[in-house]
LOMAR-830533 format. One record per residue: residue in one letter; x, y, z of N, C-alpha, C in turn. Coordinates in pm, whole numbers, padded with zeros to 5 digits, always signed. Layout:
<rs>
AXYZXYZXYZ
...
</rs>
This chain:
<rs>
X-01901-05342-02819-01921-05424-02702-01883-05344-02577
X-01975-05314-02507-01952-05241-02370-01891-05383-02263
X-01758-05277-02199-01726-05373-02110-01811-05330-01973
X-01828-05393-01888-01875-05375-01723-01727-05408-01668
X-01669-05249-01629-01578-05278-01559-01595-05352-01456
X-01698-05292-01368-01753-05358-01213-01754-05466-01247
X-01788-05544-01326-01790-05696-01334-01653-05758-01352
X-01541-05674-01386-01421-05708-01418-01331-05687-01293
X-01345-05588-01222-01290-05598-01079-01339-05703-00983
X-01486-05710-00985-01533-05827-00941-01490-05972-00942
X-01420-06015-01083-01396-06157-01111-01267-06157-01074
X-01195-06080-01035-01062-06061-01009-01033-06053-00873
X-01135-06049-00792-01167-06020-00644-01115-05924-00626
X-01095-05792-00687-01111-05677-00692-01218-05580-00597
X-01191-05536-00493-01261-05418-00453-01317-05278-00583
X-01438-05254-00617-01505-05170-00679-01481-05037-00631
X-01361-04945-00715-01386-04802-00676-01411-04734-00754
X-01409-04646-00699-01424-04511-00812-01288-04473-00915
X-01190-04547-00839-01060-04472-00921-00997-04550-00960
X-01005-04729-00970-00988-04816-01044-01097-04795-01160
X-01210-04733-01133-01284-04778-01250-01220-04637-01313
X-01237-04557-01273-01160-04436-01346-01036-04473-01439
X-00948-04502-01383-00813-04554-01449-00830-04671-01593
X-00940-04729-01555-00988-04863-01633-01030-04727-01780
X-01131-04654-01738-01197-04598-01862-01093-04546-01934
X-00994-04456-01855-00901-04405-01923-00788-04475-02031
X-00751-04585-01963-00716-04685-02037-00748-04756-02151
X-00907-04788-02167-00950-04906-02206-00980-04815-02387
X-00980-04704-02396-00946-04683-02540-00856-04701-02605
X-00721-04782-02544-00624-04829-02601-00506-04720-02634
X-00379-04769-02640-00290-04714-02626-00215-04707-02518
X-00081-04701-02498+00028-04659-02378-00010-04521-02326
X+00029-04549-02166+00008-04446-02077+00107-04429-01952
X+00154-04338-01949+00221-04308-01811+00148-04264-01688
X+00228-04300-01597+00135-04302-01429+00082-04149-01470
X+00188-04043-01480+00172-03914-01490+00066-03878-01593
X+00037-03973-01735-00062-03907-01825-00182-03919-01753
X-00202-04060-01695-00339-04126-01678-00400-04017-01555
X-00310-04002-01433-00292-03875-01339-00351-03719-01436
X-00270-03658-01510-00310-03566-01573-00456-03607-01660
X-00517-03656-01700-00637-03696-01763-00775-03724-01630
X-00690-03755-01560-00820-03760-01424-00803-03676-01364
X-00725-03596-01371-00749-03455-01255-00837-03369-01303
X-00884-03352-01470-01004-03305-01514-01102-03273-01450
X-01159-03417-01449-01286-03476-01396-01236-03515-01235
X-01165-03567-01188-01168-03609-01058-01058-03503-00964
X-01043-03344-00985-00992-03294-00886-00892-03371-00768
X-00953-03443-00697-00931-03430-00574-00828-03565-00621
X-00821-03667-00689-00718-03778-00683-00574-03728-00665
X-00495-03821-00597-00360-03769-00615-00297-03890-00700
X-00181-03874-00745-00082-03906-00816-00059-04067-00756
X-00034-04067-00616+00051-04192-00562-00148-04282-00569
X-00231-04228-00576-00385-04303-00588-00313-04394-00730
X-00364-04298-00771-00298-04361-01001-00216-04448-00921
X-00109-04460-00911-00014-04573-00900-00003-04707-00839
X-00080-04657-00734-00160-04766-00582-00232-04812-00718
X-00354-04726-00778-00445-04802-00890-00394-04916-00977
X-00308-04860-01034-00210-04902-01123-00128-05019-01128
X-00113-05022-00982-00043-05131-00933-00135-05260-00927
X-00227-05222-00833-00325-05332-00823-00401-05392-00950
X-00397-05312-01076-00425-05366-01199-00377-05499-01263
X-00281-05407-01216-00167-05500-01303-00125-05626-01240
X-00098-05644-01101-00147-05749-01009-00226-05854-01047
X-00338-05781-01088-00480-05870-01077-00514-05906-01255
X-00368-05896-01388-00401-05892-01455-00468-05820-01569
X-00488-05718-01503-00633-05633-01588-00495-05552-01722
X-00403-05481-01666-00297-05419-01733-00178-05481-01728
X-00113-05423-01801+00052-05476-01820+00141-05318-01815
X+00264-05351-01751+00341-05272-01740+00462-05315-01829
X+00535-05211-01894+00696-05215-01939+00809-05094-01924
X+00906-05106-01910+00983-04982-01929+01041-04978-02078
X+01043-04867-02091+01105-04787-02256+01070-04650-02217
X+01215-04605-02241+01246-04461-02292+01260-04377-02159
X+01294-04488-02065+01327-04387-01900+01192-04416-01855
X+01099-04486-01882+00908-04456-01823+00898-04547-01821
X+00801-04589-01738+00733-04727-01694+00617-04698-01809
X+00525-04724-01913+00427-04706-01938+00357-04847-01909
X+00186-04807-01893+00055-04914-01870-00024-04946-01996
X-00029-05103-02004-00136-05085-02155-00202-05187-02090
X-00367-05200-02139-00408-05282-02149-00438-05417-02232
X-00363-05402-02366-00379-05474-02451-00233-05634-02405
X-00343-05734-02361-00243-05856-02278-00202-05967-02378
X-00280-05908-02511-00169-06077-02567-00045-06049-02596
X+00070-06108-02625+00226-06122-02665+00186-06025-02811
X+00275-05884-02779+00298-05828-02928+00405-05728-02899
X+00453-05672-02989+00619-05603-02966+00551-05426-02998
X+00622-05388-02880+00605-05222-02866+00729-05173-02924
X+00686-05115-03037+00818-05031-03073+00834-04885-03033
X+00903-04847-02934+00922-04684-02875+01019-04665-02984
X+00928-04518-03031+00993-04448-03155+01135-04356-03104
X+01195-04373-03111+01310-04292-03027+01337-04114-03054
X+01268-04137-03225+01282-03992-03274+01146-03894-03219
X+01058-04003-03237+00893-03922-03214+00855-03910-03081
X+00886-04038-02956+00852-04067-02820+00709-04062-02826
X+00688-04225-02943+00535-04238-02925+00591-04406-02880
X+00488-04500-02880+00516-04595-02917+00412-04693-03035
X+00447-04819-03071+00361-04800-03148+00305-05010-03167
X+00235-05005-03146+00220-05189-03103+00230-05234-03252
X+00328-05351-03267+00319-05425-03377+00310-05562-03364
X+00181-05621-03455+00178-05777-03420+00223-05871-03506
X+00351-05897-03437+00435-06028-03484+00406-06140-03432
X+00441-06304-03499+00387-06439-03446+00500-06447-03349
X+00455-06442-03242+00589-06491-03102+00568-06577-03057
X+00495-06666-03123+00490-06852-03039+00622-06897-03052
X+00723-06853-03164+00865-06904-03126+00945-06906-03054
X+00922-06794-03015+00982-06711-02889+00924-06807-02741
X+00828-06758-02737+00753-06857-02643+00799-07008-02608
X+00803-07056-02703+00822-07190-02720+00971-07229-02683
X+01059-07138-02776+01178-07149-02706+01236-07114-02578
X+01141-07016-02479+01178-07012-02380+01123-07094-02323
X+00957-07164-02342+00915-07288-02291+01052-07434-02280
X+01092-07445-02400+01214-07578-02411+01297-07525-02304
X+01348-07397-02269+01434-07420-02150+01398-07369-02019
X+01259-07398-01995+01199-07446-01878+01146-07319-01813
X+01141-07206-01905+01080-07077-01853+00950-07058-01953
X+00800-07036-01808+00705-07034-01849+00670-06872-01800
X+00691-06765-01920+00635-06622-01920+00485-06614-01884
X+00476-06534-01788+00384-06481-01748+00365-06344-01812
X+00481-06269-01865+00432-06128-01897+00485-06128-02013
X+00485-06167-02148+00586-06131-02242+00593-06009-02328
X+00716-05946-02267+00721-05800-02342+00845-05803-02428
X+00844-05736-02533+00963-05724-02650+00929-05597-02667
X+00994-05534-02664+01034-05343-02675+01106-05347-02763
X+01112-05287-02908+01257-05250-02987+01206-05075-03003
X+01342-05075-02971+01376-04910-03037+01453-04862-03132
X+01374-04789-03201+01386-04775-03368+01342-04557-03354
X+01385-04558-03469+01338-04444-03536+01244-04474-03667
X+01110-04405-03618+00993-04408-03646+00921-04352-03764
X+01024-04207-03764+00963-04107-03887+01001-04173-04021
X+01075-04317-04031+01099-04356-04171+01054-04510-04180
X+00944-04498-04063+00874-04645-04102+00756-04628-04157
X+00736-04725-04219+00593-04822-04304+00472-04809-04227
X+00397-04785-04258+00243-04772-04164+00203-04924-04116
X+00193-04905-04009+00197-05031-03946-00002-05100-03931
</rs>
């Protein structure tokens, strides 16, 4: 299924650029990214971007929904993947690695005491080289 980014900045009332949609492609194969990777991966192809662009980008993504931000391991990393699931940063490897657990409990219990999440992130940090294939 091809996404139309342009159609996705669009519904978001998103201004159409070149370096949101850039950031989008880079992203949208899935996986965590730092301001600095997504930066290093477009200077390839796009020379001339700078660093604080990615972040301005980055920012406004995430704003408008499109990405999610968390901190683990000293780094802000960006993912696009938005439903509720737990990032485990490997502490030994410094990958991370998405695992999907049922967190409607979680949810729910912070729903009963009157907090409605907008972003729900669960980070555990573990050592990695002696886990189970996920």
């Amino acid at each position: 299924m091809e996404i139309d980014i342009a159609e996705m900045l669009r519904k978001r009332g998103l201004k159409v650029t070149p370096q949101r949609i850039a950031v989008i492609k880079t992203m949208i194969r899935g996986g965590h990214f730092s301001g600095e990777q997504i930066f290093s991966e477009l200077k390839k192809t796009e020379p001339s971007i700078s660093l604080s662009t990615v972040y301005n980008a980055l920012e406004t993504l995430e704003k408008a929904g499109i990405i999610r931000s968390f901190e683990a391991g000293g780094k802000t990393w960006y993912e696009m993947r938005m439903e509720p699931h737990v990032n485990v940063f490997c502490e030994d490897l410094g990958d991370i690695v998405d695992v999907d657990l049922d967190l409607g409990s979680l949810e729910k219990n912070l729903e009963e005491k009157g907090i409605q999440p907008k972003n729900l992130s669960v980070i555990v940090y573990a050592e990695c080289s002696k886990m189970k294939k996920v």
